[in-house]
Every structure is written in C-alpha cells, then in structure tokens.
N, C-alpha and C positions, 0 to 999 in steps of 0.2 A: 431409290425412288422417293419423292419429297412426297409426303401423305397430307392426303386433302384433307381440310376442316371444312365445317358445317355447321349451319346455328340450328340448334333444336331448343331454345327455351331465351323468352322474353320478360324482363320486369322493371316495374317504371312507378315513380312516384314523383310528379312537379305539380308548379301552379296549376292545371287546368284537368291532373287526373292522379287517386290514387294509384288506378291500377292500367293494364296495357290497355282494355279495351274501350274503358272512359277516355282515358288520355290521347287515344288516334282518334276516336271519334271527335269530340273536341278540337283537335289538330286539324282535321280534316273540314269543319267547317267554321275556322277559323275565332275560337273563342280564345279572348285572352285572359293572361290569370293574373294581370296588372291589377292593383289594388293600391289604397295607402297601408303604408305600415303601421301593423295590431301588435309585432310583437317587444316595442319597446315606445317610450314617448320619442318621437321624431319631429315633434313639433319648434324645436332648436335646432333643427338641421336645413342643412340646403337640399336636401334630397329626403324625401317624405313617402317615395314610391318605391315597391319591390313586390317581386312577383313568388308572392310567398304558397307554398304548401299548406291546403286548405283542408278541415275537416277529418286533420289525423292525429292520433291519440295513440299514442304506442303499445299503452295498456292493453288497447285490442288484439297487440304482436306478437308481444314479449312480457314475458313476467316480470315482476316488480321489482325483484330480486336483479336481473339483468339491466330493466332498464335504470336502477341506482348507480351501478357497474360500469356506465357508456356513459358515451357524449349523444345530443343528439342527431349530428351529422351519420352517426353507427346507427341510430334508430332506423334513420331513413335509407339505408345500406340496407342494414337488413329486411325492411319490408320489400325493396324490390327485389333481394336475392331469393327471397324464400317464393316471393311469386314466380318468379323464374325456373328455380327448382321444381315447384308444382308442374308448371307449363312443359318443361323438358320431360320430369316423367321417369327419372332416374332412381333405382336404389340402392344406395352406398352400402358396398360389404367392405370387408378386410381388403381385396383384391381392388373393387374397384375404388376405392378411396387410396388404396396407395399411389393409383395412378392418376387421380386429380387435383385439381390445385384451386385455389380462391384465390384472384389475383384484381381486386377491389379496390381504389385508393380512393384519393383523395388529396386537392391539391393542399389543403391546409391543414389537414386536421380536425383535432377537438377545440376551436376555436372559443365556442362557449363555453365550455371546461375552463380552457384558459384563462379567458376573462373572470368567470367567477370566484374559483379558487385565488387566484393572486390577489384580486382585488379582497377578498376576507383574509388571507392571509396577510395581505396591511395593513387592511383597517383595524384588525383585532392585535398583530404582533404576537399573533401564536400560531410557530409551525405544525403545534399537534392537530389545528384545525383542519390541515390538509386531509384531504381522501387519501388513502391508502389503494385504490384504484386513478389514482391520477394519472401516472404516466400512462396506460393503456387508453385512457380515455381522452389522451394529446396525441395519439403515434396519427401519423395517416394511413398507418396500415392497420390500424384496430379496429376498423370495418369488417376485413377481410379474413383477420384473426378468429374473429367473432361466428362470422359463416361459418368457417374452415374446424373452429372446435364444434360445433353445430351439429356437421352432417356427417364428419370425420374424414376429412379430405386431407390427404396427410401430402400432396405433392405439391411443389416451390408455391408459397405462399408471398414473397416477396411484390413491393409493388413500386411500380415507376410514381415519380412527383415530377409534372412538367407543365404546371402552373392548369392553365386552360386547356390544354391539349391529353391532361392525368388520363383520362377516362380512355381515347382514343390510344394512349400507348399503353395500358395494360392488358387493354384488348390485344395491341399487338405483340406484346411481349405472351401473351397467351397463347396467341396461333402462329407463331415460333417455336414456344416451348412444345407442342402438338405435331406441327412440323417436322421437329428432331429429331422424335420418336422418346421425348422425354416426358412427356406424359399423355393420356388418351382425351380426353377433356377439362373443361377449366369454366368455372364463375368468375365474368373477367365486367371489367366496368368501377365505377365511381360513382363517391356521392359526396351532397358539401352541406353545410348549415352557415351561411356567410353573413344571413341579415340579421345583423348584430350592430351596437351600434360601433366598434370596432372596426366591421366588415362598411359598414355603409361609410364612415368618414374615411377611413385609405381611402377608398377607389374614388369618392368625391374629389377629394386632395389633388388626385394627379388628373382632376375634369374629366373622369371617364363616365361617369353615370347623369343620365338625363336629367334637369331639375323642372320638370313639367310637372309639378305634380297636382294640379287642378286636373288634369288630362290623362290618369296614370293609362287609361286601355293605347291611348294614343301615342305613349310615349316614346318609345320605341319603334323607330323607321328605319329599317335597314335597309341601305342603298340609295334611301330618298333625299333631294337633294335638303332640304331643313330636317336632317338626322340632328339630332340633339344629344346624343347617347346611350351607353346603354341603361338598361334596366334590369339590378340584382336580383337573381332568383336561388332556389334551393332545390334539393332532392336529391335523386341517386337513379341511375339505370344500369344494369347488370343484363348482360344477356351468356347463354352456355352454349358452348361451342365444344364440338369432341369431333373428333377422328371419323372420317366416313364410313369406314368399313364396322367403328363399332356402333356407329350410330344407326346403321342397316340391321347389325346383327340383334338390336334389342326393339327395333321394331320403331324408332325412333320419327316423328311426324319433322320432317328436315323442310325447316323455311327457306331455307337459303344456304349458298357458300360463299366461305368468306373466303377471295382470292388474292389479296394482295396488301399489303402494310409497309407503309415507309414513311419514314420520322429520321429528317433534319434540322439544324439548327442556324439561325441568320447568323447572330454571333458580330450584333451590331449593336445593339440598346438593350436594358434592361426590362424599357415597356414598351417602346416605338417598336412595329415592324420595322422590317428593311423594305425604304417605299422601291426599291428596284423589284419586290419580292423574289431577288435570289432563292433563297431556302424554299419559301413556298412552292418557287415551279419546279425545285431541283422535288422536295417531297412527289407532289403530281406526276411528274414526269418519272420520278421511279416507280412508285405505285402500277401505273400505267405499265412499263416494263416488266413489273414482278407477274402482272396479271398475266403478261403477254398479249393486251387490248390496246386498240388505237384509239385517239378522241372520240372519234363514230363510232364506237363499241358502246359508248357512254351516253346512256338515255336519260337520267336526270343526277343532279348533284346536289347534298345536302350541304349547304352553304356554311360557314363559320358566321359570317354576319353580324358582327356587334352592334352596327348602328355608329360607330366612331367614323368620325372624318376617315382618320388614317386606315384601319384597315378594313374597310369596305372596299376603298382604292383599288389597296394590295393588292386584294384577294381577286379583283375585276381585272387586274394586270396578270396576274399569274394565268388564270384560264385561259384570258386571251394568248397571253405566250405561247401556254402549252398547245393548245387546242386549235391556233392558228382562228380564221375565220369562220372554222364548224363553230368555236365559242360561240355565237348568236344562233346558233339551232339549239343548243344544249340547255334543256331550262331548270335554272337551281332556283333553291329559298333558304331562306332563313326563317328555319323553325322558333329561333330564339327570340323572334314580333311576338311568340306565345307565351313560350316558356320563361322570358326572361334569359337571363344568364348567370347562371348555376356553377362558373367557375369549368372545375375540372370534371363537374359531372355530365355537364351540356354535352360533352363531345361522345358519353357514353348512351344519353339520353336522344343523341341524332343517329347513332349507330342503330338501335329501337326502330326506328323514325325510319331509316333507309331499308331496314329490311322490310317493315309493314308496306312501306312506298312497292316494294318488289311484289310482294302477296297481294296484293289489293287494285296492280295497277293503276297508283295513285299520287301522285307528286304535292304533297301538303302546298300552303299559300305563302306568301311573305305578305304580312297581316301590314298594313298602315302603309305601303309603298303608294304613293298616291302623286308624287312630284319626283321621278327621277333626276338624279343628279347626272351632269354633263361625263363625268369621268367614269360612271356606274348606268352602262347603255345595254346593259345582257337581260337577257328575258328571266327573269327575277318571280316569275308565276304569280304578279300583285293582286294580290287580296280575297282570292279565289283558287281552291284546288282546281288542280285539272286530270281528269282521266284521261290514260296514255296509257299503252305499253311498254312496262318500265321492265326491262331485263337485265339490267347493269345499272346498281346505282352508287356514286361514288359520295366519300362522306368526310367532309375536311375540317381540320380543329385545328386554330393558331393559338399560340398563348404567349405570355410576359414571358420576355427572356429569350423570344426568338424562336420557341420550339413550333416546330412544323410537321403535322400529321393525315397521311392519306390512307383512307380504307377504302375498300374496292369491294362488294358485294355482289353476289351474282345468281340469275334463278338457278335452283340445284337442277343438272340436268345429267342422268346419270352415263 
C-alpha cells in the first residue's frame, strides 16, 4: 500500500517577506518587492531592477564561523529550513534522523562564490588565495548539506537541478522517497542568490528580464498583454513533509497532503518552451492521474507565470488542453507579479504559497495584470486576492531545458 505524505512545516524567505507569516500576509494583499538594484552598481546595465531579499543579515542565523564557510544562496536555505523545522516541531534522535533526508537544491549553485573567488584568483595569479571551503560553497547541493549536518538527518541527501522547476522536483523526489517506504520525512525545497551581476547579464542576453526600470513594482505583468518580462528575484522556501501515520503519531499540526508529483521533459530547446506545450500537459495531466482528480477536483492553480511572451502562452495552452472548457472556472496567479523570479527556488516558494492558499481559503493576486493578452483569456485573479474555497490546489513550475513539473496539494482529510 503506497503511504500518504503530508506537510507539517513551512519556511520562506523572498522579496516581500523574511518569514512565512510576513511573506503571505504581503502576498495576500498584494505588495511587491520590486526594487532597483543595491546589491551591485547596475547603472551600466540594461536591466537595473530585481526583486531582491530585504532587511536580512545572516549574522542574526548563523555564526560567523559558518557564514565564512557558505555561499549566500546557503544562507538563505538555511533560514527558511530552520523556520520550517521550528514550524513542523520535530526532534531528531538517532532513529529518527536515520530516517530523514534534506533534499534542498538549487538551480545554480554558489554563484557568488563563483564569481568572487575566480575573479581574485586572476586578478592576483595566486591559487593559494582560493578558500579551502570553495567547492562546498559552488555544490547546488550545499544548502541541503548544510541542514542535513545541522539537525542530523542522515537519509538520501541528494538533490535534483532542473533549472526553474529545482525546487518543485526535490520536493518531488522527497514524496517519492516517503512513498517507498525509504524514508518517513524529508526538508525538501530550494533556494538561489542570482542577482549578481553575472545572474542579471545571462538572462538579460537571451531578453528574458523586463528593462522597466523607472517602474520596477510595475514591471512585471504576467499574462498582460504589454508583459515586458520577467523580473529576477532571490531566496529559498523549504517546506517538511513526513509519512502520515508518523505525523499523527507525534501529534503533528498536518496543513495539508501532498497527493500527487509529476515531472516531464519537452526536449525541444534549451530555453524556448514547446509552444505546443506537449511536456506541460503530458506533466498536468499526470499529476491529475497520480491524484486520481479530475479538472473539477481543482479549485485554484499556482501559476508558473514568468511574464515572457512565450511561456505565459504555453502555460494558458496546457490548461486549457487539460482541463478542457472547465479551464475558464479554474482561477490561477502568478505569485511571481510579487516575488519576482527566484530561479529554482520560485517553484519551492509557490509550494508555500499553494498550501497557505488551502489553509486560509485564499487564492493570492497576479499583481500588474491590468491589459490581458488575447492568447492568455483565463481568469488570472488580477490584482486582487480573492476568498474561495480552496480544497485542491495545483502548483506548476517550467524551467530552461524543457523541464515540466506538477504538484497537487490537498486539505488533509483523514
């Protein structure tokens, strides 16, 4: 018999919140965390806006000694796992840390690590300058590492990289491995530090990010039809999910279940969606099956939403496929008009987002939709939450490279 998971613990750290309960509040009525960029001169760039992590200092998290040892992208991993830890309420012995796992990535890495070191390693031509913590502070898995020596969670630590979708497939690879029967719970989710100036010229380069930046709270219009792009963001959301039966047996406050994960690949461009969105509806449409729900089981959708021409489309093609003509009852957003776009963390940071939507009866906004676009006609929740009754909410992440991921969430009902 395939054993039920269940999320018993939340942590979140983006533009508009360190912690879970700032960050939905904010979410909820619709504050953005668009800004120009403080953290480097961007006054030579075409792109001057991002939607940066405000008013955090690590020193408040972690010791000195550790935060020397990491990259920052780990910083922000670890503040939302350890809020999540708290939140769930767990305490690791021998037992049960054999049977847990930290399963945290990230689509890049130690980005800023990267950059720094190489660049002093040139400019000076001496390799003894390098850290002797370097490579842990490049892995994408040295987030999860980090946690994982932390709390003492000694089960598969390993983590998926799948560009923008990172966060939503480790989650999944989490409630699989749970599933099995190969471990009882898991810290699953991602985090990224991408605004660098590094991170801002790539994705400028291939026209993905908005160059508004007189307008940064505005910049950012997902599904509207003068979308301009997106708008780079940062942070980490981490949510714990365990086994039902042990999550009962320790008295566990159970927000939700988590029923169903499915992650395909277009395997058509390295950044373009597939405008057919094959992948995306074949993901959907398994999900949906894994659940065992039909479209009408599905009361709101957290949207992927970049704000790009391209996959705004997609993404309004796939539902409609799936979903047939219910697609126009169904109302999604994109969290990311807030948050920005955090890479590989966003899809762990909407996971967050879709279970609080369940708790709260509450479907966040898609913040700046104000001029829909003719090809993107679905009820998008512009500008304004709306209270529903939300009992299923589905939570979808695309990314470079084609990967495609569906989570399926559900109110715990025993």
């Amino acid at each position: 018999m395939t054993r039920r998971v269940v999320v018993t613990g939340l942590g979140i750290i983006c533009a508009v919140g360190n912690d879970v309960p700032t960050t939905w509040t904010n979410i909820i009525n619709g504050q953005s965390g668009m800004g120009p960029i403080t953290k480097f001169d961007a006054s030579n760039y075409l792109v001057q806006i991002a939607a940066e992590a405000k008013d955090f200092d690590a020193k408040d998290h972690m010791s000195q000694k550790l935060i020397r040892r990491s990259d920052p992208f780990q910083h922000l991993i670890w503040k939302a796992a350890m809020e999540a830890h708290e939140h769930a309420g767990i305490e690791y012995d021998a037992e049960t840390g054999r049977r847990t796992s930290a399963i945290i990535g990230s689509a890049v890495g130690g980005m800023s690590s990267y950059q720094y070191w190489s660049k002093l390693v040139e400019d000076t031509g001496d390799p003894r300058k390098m850290t002797p913590f370097a490579i842990p502070m490049l892995m994408a898995n040295g987030g999860s590492d980090m946690v994982a020596l932390e709390l003492g969670l000694q089960g598969p630590s390993a983590t998926l990289v799948s560009a923008c979708a990172t966060g939503a497939d480790c989650i999944g690879l989490a409630y699989d491995l749970i599933r099995a029967n190969r471990i009882d719970r898991a810290m699953a989710g991602a985090g990224e530090n991408p605004i660098l100036p590094l991170g801002i010229a790539a994705f400028d380069r291939i026209g993905a990010c908005s160059r508004e930046n007189d307008s940064p709270e505005t910049a950012m219009k997902p599904f509207d039809a003068n979308r301009s792009g997106m708008v780079f963001g940062e942070g980490a959301g981490v949510i714990v999910i365990e086994e039902l039966e042990s999550a009962k047996a320790r008295g566990a406050n159970i927000l939700a279940e988590l029923v169903a994960y499915a992650s395909t690949s277009d395997a058509y461009h390295l950044t373009a969606p597939d405008p057919g969105a094959k992948g995306a509806i074949e993901a959907v449409r398994r999900a949906l099956e894994e659940a065992q729900l039909t479209p009408q089981d599905i009361d709101y959708i957290n949207a992927h939403g970049t704000a790009t021409t391209l996959n705004d489309a997609m993404e309004t093609k796939a539902i409609k496929a799936v979903f047939g003509e219910h697609a126009y009852n169904v109302p999604m957003s994109s969290t990311k008009s807030m948050t920005g776009h955090a890479m590989g963390a966003t899809a762990a940071m909407e996971a967050v987002f879709s279970v609080l939507s369940i708790r709260d009866n509450i479907a966040p906004p898609t913040k700046n939709l104000n001029t829909p676009s003719e090809e993107c006609d679905l009820d998008y929740i512009p500008n304004t939450a709306r209270e529903m009754p939300i009992n299923v909410a589905m939570s979808n992440s695309f990314g470079f490279g084609g990967h495609n991921v569906s989570l399926i969430f559900k109110r715990f009902d025993d």
